[in-house]
VEXPA-366914 format. One line per 4 residues: number of its first residue (from 1); their letters; for each residue x, y, z of C-alpha. Coordinates in steps of 0.001 Angstrom, whole numbers, plus 500000, padded with zeros to 6 digits. Example, Ala and Ser with C-alpha at 12.3 -4.5 7.8 and 13.67 -1.06 7.14 Angstrom:
BEGIN
1 = as = 512300/495500/507800; 513670/498940/507140
This chain:
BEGIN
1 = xxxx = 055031/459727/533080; 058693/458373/533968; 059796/461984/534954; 056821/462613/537073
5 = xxxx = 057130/459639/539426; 060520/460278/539751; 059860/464054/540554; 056908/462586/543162
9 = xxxx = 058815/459737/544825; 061940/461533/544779; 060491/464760/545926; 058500/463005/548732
13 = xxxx = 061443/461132/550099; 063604/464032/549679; 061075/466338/551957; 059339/468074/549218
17 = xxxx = 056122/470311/550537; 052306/470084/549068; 053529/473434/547432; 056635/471922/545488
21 = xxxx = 054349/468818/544580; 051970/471074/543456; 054110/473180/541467; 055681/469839/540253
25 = xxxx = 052996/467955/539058; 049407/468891/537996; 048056/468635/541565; 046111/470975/543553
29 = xxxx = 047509/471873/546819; 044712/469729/548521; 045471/466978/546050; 049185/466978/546904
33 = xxxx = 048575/467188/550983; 046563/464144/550377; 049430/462080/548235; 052085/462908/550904
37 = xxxx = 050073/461323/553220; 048822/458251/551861; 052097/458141/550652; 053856/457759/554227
41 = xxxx = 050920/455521/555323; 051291/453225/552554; 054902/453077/552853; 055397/454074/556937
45 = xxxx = 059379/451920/556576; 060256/454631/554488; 059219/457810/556892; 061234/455623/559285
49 = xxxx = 064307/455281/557366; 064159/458695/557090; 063453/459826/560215; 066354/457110/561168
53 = xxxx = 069021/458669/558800; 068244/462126/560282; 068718/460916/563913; 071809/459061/563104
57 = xxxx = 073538/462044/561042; 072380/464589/563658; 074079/461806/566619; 077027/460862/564694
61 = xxxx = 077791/464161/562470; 077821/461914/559531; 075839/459083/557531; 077589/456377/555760
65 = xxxx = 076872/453689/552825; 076510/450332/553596; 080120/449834/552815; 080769/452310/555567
69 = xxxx = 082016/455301/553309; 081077/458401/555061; 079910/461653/554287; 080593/464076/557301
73 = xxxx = 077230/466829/557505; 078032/469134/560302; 075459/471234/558857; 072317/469203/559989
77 = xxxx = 072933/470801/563400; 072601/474149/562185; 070062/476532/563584; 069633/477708/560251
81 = xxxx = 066505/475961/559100; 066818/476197/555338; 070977/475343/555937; 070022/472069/558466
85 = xxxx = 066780/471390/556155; 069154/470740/553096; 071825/469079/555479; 068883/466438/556360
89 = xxxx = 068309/466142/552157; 071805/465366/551892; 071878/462531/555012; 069099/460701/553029
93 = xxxx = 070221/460722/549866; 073923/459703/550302; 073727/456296/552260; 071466/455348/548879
97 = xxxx = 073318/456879/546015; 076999/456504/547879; 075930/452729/548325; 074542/452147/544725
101 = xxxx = 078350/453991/543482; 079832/451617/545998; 077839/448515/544563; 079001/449742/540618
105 = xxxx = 082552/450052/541941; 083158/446965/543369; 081427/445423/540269; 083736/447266/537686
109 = xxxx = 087411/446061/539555; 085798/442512/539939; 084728/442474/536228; 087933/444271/535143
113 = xxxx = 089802/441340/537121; 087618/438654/535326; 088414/439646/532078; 091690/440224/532468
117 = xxxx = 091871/436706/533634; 089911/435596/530426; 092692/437387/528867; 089605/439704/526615
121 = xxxx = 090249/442401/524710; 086861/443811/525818; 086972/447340/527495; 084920/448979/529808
125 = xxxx = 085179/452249/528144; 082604/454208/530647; 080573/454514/533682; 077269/457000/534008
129 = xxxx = 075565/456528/537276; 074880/452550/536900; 075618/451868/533955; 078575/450181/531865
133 = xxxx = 079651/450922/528432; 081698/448519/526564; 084056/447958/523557; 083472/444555/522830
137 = xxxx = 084894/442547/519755; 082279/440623/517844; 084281/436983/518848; 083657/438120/522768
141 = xxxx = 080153/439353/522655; 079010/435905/523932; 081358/435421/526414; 080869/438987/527387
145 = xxxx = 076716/438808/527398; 077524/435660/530561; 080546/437402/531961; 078601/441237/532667
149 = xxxx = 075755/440214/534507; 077128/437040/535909; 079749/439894/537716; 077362/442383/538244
153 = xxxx = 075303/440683/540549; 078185/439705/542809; 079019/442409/544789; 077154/440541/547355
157 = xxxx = 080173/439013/548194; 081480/442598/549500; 077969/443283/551366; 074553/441353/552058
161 = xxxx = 071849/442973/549917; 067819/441933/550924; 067144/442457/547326; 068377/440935/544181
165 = xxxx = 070444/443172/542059; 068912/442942/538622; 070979/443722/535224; 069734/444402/531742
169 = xxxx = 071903/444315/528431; 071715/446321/525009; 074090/445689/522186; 074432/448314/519640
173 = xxxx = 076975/448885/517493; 077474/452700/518606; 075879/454024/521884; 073365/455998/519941
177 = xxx = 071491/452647/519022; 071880/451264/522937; 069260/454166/523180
């Protein structure tokens, strides 16, 4: 069920057609016209944030993340439709995903700085998408369990966020059991 909404609300936002729904999911064609729609009227700030990031990228030749990294798209002016089409795909999805890998990067040199100054001999061993993986010695896992999501949240201090950043914790004593 996970991996269809994510196909449908990805594939929505991302400009996906009643026929890629359809061929997605186990919709009709008639089924999947009618999601799109009541999709954009139930949610009409998200057709315009995309209609938005379009505009901007097609104005400005690039989009950026809300830390202002940019991502130049020349290509969303091309009079190729299937070149500008993915060009506009690109423009929506990168001031979202750049700003979540800005969010996780400011969080890992903060918490690398905080433990450092704790003087742990925790590691952050890895990074996939937004999550962490630590090393953590059993005499830190406390300290650790306070000190992860305590930093995690904080990047707030490097931009204003209208939504709470929420952080969940597994302890395992090999990634296979964080599963």
């Amino acid at each position: 069920m996970r991996r269809v909404a994510k196909t449908v609300n990805f594939g929505v936002i991302y400009g996906m057609s009643e026929f890629g729904l359809e061929q997605a999911t186990d919709l009709s064609r008639h089924e999947a016209a009618d999601f799109i729609r009541t999709y954009f009227q139930r949610y009409p700030g998200v057709a315009a944030y995309l209609e938005k990031t379009k505009e901007e990228a097609r104005g400005r030749g690039y989009v950026a993340t809300l830390l202002g990294r940019r991502r130049y798209i020349p290509e969303v002016l091309s009079a190729n439709g299937n070149v500008r089409a993915a060009a506009e795909r690109m423009a929506i999805n990168m001031p979202v995903q750049g700003t979540s890998a800005d969010i996780i990067k400011v969080a890992m040199v903060d918490l690398h700085r905080r433990m450092a100054e704790r003087g742990l001999k925790s590691r952050m061993l890895l990074q996939v998408h937004d999550d962490l993986l630590f090393e953590v010695p059993e005499g830190e896992l406390e300290e650790m369990r306070s000190l992860v999501p305590e930093t995690m949240v904080r990047p707030e201090e490097a931009l204003k966020l209208s939504v709470p950043l929420k952080v969940s914790l597994k302890v395992g004593r090999h990634w296979g059991e964080l599963e």
